[in-house]
N, C-alpha and C positions, 0 to 999 in steps of 0.2 A: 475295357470300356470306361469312360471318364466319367464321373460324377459332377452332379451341381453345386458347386460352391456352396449353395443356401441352404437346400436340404440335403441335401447328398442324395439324391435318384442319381441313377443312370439314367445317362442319355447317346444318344448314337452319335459314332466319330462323325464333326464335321459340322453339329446341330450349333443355331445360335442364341438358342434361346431352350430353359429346362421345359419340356414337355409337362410336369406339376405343379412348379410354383412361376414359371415364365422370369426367371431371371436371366440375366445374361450365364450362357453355357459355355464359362471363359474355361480350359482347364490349363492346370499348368503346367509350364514350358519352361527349356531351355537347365542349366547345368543342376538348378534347387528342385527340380522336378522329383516328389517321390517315388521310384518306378512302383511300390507295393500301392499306393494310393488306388481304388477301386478295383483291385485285384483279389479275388477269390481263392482264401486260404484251406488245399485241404479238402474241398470241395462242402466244407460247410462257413465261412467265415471269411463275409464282405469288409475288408478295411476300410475304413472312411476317414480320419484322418488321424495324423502325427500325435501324438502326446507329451512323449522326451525321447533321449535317446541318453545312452551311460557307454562304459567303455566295452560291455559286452553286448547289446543291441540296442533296438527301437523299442519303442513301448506305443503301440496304436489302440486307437477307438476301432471296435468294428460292428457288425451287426451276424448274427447269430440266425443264418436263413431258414433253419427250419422250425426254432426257438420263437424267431422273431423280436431276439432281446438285443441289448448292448452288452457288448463285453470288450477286455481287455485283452488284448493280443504281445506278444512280447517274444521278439523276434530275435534270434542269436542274428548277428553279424554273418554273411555269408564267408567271409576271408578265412575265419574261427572253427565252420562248422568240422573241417579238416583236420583240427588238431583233434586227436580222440581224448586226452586229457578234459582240453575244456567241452566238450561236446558231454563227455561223461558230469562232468560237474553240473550241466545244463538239463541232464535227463535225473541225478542226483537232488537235483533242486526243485524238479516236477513233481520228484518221487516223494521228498518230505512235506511237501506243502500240500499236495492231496491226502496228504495221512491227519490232515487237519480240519476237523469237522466241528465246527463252534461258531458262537456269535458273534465273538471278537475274530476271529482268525478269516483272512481273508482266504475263497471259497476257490479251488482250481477246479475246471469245470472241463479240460480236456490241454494234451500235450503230443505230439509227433513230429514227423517232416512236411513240411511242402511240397512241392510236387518238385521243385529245383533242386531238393534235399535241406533246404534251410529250418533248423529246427525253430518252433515254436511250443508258446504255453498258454493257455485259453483261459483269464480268470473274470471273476464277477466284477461288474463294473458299476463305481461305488461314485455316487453325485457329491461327497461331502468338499471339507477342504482338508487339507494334512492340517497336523498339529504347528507343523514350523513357520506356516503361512497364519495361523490363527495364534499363534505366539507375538509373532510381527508387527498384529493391529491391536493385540487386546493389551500388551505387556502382564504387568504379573498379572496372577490369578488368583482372587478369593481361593480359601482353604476347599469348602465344600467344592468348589469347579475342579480343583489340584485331585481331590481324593475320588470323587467322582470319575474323573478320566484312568486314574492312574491306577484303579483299583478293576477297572474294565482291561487295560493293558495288563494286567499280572494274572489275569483270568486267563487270556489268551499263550499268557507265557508259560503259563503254571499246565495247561492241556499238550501246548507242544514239549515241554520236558517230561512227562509224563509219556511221552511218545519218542523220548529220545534225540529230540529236535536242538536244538542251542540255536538262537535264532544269530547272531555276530554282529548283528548290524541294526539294531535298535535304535530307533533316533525320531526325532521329531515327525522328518520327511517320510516316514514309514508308519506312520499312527493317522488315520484316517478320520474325522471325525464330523458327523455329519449330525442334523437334527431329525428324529422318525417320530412319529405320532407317538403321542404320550411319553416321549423318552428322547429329551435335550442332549446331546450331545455323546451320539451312540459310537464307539471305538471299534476300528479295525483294524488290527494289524497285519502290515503289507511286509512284500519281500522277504521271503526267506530264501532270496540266491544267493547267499554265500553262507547259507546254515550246514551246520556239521552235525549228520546222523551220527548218534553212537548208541545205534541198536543194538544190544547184548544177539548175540546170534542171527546177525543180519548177513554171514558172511562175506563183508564188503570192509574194507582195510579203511582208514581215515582219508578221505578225500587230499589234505594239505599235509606239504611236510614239516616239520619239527624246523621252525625256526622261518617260518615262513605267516606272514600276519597280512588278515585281510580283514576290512571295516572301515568305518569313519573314526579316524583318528579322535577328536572332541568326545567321542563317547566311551572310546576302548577303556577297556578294564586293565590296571597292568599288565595280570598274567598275557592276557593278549597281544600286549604291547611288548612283550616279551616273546611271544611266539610258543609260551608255553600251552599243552595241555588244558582244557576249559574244559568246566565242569558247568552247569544250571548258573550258578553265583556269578558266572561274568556276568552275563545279562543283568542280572540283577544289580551291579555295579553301574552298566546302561540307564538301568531305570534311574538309579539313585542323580545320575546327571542332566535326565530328565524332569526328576522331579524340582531338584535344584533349579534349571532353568523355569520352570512354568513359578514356582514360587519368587524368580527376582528378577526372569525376562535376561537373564544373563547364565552364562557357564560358568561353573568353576576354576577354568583354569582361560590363559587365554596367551595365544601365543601365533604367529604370523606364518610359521613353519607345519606342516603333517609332525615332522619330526621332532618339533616343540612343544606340540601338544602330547606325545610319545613318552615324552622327557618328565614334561609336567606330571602326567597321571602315574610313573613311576617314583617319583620323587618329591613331590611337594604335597603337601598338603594342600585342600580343599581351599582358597577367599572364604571367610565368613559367610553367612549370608548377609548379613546387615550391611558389610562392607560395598556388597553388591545392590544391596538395597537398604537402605537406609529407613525407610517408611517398613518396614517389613510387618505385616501380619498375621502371624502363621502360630499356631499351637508348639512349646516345646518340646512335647512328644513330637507330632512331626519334624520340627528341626532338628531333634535328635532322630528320626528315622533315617531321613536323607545322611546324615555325618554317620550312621551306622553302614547304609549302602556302600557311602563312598569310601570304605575302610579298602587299604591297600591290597591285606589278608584275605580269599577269600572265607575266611574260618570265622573270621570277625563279620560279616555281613549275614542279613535273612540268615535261617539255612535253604529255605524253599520258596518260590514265589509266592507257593498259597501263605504259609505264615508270613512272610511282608504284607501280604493284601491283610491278612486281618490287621495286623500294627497300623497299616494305613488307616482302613476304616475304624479302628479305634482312636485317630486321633479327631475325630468330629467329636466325641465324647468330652474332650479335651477342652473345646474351645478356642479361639483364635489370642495370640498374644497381644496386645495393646500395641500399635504402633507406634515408635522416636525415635529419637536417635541413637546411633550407635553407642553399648554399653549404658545404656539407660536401664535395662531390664536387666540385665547381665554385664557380666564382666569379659573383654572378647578373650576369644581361646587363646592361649599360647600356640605359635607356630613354631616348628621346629626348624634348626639351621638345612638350608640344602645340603643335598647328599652328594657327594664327589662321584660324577658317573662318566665313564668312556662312551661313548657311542659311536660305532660305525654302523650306518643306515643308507640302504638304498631304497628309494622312494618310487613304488612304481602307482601312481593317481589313476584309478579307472570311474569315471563315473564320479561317486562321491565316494569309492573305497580306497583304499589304502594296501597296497603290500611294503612290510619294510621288513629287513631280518637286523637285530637287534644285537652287539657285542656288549654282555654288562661289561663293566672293569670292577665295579663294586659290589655285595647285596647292598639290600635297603639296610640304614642303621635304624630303622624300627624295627624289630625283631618282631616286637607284636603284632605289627601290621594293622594297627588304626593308625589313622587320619592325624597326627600330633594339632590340636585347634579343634577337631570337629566335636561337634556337641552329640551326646549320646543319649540315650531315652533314660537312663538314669542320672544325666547331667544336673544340676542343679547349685542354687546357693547354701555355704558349708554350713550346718548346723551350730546354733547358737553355744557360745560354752555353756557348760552345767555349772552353776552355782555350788561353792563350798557346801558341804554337809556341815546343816547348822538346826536349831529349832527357828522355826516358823510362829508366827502368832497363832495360825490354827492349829497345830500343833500341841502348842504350848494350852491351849483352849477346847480344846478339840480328841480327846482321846479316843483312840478304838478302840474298837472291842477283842483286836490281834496284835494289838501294842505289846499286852507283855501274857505271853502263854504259861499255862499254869502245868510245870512240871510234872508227868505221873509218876511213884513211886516205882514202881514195876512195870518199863515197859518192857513192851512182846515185841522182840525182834521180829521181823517177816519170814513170810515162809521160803525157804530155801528153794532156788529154781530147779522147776523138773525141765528133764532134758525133753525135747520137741522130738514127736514121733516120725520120720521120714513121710512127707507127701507121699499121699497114695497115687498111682499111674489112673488115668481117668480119662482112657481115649475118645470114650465119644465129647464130655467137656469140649478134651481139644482139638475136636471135627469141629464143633459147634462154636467153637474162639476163633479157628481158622477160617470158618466161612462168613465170621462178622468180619473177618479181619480185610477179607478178600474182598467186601462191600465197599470199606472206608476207601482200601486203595485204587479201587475202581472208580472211586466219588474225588478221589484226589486227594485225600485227607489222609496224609504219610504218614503224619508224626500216629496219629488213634489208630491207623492199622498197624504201626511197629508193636504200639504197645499188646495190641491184642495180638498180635503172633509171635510175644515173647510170653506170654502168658500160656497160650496154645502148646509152647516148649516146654512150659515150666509140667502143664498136666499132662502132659506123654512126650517123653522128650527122644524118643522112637521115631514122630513123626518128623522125618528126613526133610519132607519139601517145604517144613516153615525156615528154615535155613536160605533155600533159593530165593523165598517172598521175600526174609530179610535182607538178603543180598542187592536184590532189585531196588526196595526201598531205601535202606542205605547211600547206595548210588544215585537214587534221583535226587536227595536233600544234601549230597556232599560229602557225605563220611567215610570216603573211602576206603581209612583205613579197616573201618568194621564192616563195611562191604565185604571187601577181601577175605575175613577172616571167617564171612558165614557161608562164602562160596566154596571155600577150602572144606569147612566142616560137610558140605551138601556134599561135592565129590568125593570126600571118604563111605559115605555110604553107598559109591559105587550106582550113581541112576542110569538111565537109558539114556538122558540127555548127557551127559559129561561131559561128549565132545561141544557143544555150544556151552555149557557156563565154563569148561575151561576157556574157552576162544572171550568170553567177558571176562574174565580174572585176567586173563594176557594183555586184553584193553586197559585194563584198571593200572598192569605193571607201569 
C-alpha cells in the first residue's frame, strides 16, 4: 500500500489525493522506486522513508504499529542475506548492541527476518544531527563544548568495553548529538556493525580474520591498520582523532587515498595542533590529552575509557590556552623522520568502511610508540637553571635557627629493626574487600576495584576467585600480560568453570 508523500498515511492503490492531509497521492514510480517504501516489516514495522544506505544495506525511518513511535529500521541487502558469514556478522551486531543499556549508547529495540527472509534491526530513532554534520557548520569548538561531548562519548565507550564490545568504527558520523530539556548537547552513540565481541566465555570464535581490517580509515588506530588484534585502546586512539578534529575542525593526518590515511596513522606522527589551527584555544592538559590518545602504542595511551573521561574532565580545571600564533605559547614539537614502509593493500570501500590487509616491510622506528611531536600532559617549558650555590643577602642577614645544629656528645644510635610478623589470614576482611571490590567494578571503576581485590589477596590469599576478578579487570584496561598471569594462577586452583577462563586465556594468546 503506497503512502502520502506529506504525511506518510496510507492510502488506496489508484487514490489521487491522501485521504488526511488532501495532498496529491503521487507515489513513486519507475526504476528509483523503493520496493520496502510503505511495506510492513515483520508484521510490526511501517517503513516510511529511505535514510541512507552503506555497502551492507538501507537504513529507513519507520513507524512502530503497536508502539506508535518512530524508529530505525536497518535492512541487510537481500543479495547478502545468503552468505551465512555476513548474515552471522549481522545477527553478531544485533547481539552486541542489545547488550548496551545507557544514555549515551544507542537503544536496539528488536532484530530478525522479514517475511522474504531479509534480516533486519529495529533501533530508537534519535531527531539530533551527528557530530560530523555539526563539525561542518560550527568549526572548532570551545574547550567546555569539546569536553562536554567527548566525556559523554567515553561514557558510552567505557559501558560497551565493560561488556566486551570494541566499537571499530567511531567517528564523527556515528556520535549523535541533539539538544533535550535542561541538557544542550546530549550524545549518542550509533553503529556498532562492525564491533568485535570479545566476551571471555561467550563461546563464539572472533568474527574477522587476522589480517583482515574493517573501519574508516581517518580514524583507525594503527594496530587496526595493521589488522592486528584490538584491545579497548583502539577506540580510544578513535576518540583521540576525534577529539583532535572538534578542537581544529581538521584531522591529523590527511591523505587522498583509504591507504594513505593507513600509511599515515602507522607512521607519522600527529600535524600539530596549532599547525591545523593556528587561533587554537584549548588548555595544555588537553593538548597533551589528545597527543597521549593518539600515541602509536597502545601502552602509551588512557589505559581505560573511564580514566580518559576523568583526564578529559580534568582539563576544564585547567583552563583554556590564550590564542596566537604558532609557537607563541610553546615551541612546536619535533617531528620525527618517515618510516620506510612496504605496503601491499587491497582496498575493499563499503559504506564508509574499509577492509585492507596490510604487508609491513618495517616495524615502527619508535620503539616507544608515542607520537615523536605530540605534546603530553606532562609536556611543558624546561625549567629554569639553578643559580650557582653562593650566599644571598638574606642569607648573609637572615640566619636560621637550622643553619648550624649543635652537636650532642653522646648520641643514641636507633633502635635496631625488628623483623615484621607474617600477615595474619583474615578471610572474612577478604569477603568484605571482595565485595567493595565487586561494586567499583560493576560502577565501572577498574583501576579502585583492582586495588581492592588485591588487597582482598593480600588478607586470605586462599580466596581463588579474586584471581578471575583480576583477570577480567586486567583485560578491560589493557594489561594483558597480567591478565594472563591471574587467569593462569585461578585455573591452578582447579574451579568448576576452567573450561571458559581457559577458552579467555587462549583469546588473550
Amino acid at each position: 500500500m503506497p503512502l502520502c508523500p506529506s504525511c506518510q498515511t496510507p492510502f488506496a492503490e489508484g487514490a489521487r489525493f491522501c485521504p488526511a492531509c488532501g495532498a496529491a497521492a503521487v507515489a513513486p514510480a519507475g526504476p528509483a522506486a523503493d520496493p520496502w517504501i510503505g511495506q510492513v516489516v515483520n508484521g510490526k514495522f511501517r517503513i516510511l522513508s529511505l535514510l541512507g544506505e552503506g555497502g551492507m544495506g538501507r537504513v529507513y525511518k519507520a513507524k512502530h504499529l503497536t508502539l506508535e513511535r518512530s524508529v530505525v529500521l536497518k535492512m541487510l541487502h537481500r543479495g547478502l542475506t545468503a552468505d551465512p558469514s555476513v548474515a552471522h556478522r549481522f545477527h553478531r551486531e544485533a547481539k552486541a548492541a542489545s547488550r548496551l543499556v545507557h544514555p549515551h549508547s544507542i537503544q536496539v529495540l528488536d532484530f530478525g527476518e522479514a517475511e522474504d527472509g531479509t534480516l533486519f534491526m529495529a533501533m530508537e530513532y534519535l531527531s539530533g544531527r551527528d557530530l560530523a554534520r555539526i563539525l561542518e557548520k560550527a568549526g572548532p569548538m570551545p574547550e567546555d563544548r569539546i569536553v562536554r561531548i567527548g566525556a559523554q562519548i567515553l561514557e558510552a565507550l567505557g559501558e560497551a568495553h565493560a561488556h566486551g564490545v570494541i566499537h571499530r568504527d567511531l567517528k564523527p558520523e556515528n556520535v549523535m548529538v541533539e539538544d533535550r530539556r535542561n541538557e544542550p548537547d546530549h550524545v549518542t552513540v550509533l553503529d556498532f556493525g562492525i564491533a568485535k565481541i570479545s566476551d571471555p566465555g561467550s563461546g563464539e570464535g572472533t568474527l574477522t580474520q587476522a589480517g583482515f581490517v574493517c573501519g574508516t580509515p581517518q580514524y583507525m588506530s594503527p594496530e587496526q591498520a595493521r589488522g592486528k588484534e584490538l584491545d579497548p585502546r583502539s577506540d580510544l586512539y578513535s576518540m583521540g582523532v576525534i577529539l583532535y578534529q572538534m578542537a581544529t575542525a581538521r584531522l591529523p593526518f590527511e591523505a587522498d587515498t583509504p591507504v594513505g590515511f593507513l600509511t599515515k596513522h602507522l607512521t607519522e606522527p600527529p600535524a600539530p595542533l596549532r599547525e591545523r589551527n593556528p587561533r587554537l584555544a584549548i588548555s595544555p592538559r588537553l593538548e597533551g590529552l589528545i597527543g597521549k590518545a593518539l600515541a602509536k602504542e597502545p601502552r602509551d595511551r588512557p589505559a581505560s575509557a573511564d580514566s580518559m573521561r576523568e583526564e578529559l574532565l580534568a582539563c576544564l580545571q585547567a583552563g583554556p590556552r590564550p590564542a596566537g600564533p604558532p609557537g607563541a605559547a610553546a615551541a612546536p614539537p619535533r617531528r620525527s623522520a618517515a618510516v620506510p614502509l612496504a605496503v601491499a593493500a587491497a582496498v575493499v570501500v563499503a559504506g564508509g568502511g574499509v577492509g585492507a590487509w596490510l604487508a609491513m616491510g618495517k616495524k615502527d622506528a619508535n620503539p616507544a610508540g608515542t607520537a615523536a611531536g605530540t605534546p603530553t600532559a606532562a609536556a611543558g617549558p624546561a625549567p629554569a637553571a639553578t643559580p650557582a650555590a653562593g650566599p644571598t643577602p638574606e642569607a648573609t642577614t637572615t640566619p636560621t635557627a637550622t643553619a648550624t645544629p649543635t652537636p650532642t656528645a653522646n648520641p643514641v644510635p636507633p633502635p635496631a629493626p625488628t623483623a615484621r610478623p607474617p600477615a595474619r589470614r583474615d578471610p572474612a576482611k577478604a569477603r568484605a574487600l571482595f565485595a567493595q571490590a565487586e561494586e567499583k567494578r560493576r560502577a565501572l571503576e577498574t583501576e579502585a576495584a583492582i586495588k581492592l581485590y588485591l588487597r582482598a589477596e593480600q588478607a586470605d590469599p586462599d580466596l581463588h576467585e579474586v584471581h578471575k576478578k583480576l583477570g577480567q579487570c586486567y583485560q578491560l584496561v589493557g594489561d594483558i600480560p597480567r591478565a594472563r598471569e591471574q587467569y593462569r594462577r585461578y585455573l591452578a586452583s582447579r574451579p568448576a568453570d576452567a573450561d571458559k577462563i581457559q577458552a579467555s586465556l587462549d583469546l588473550l594468546r
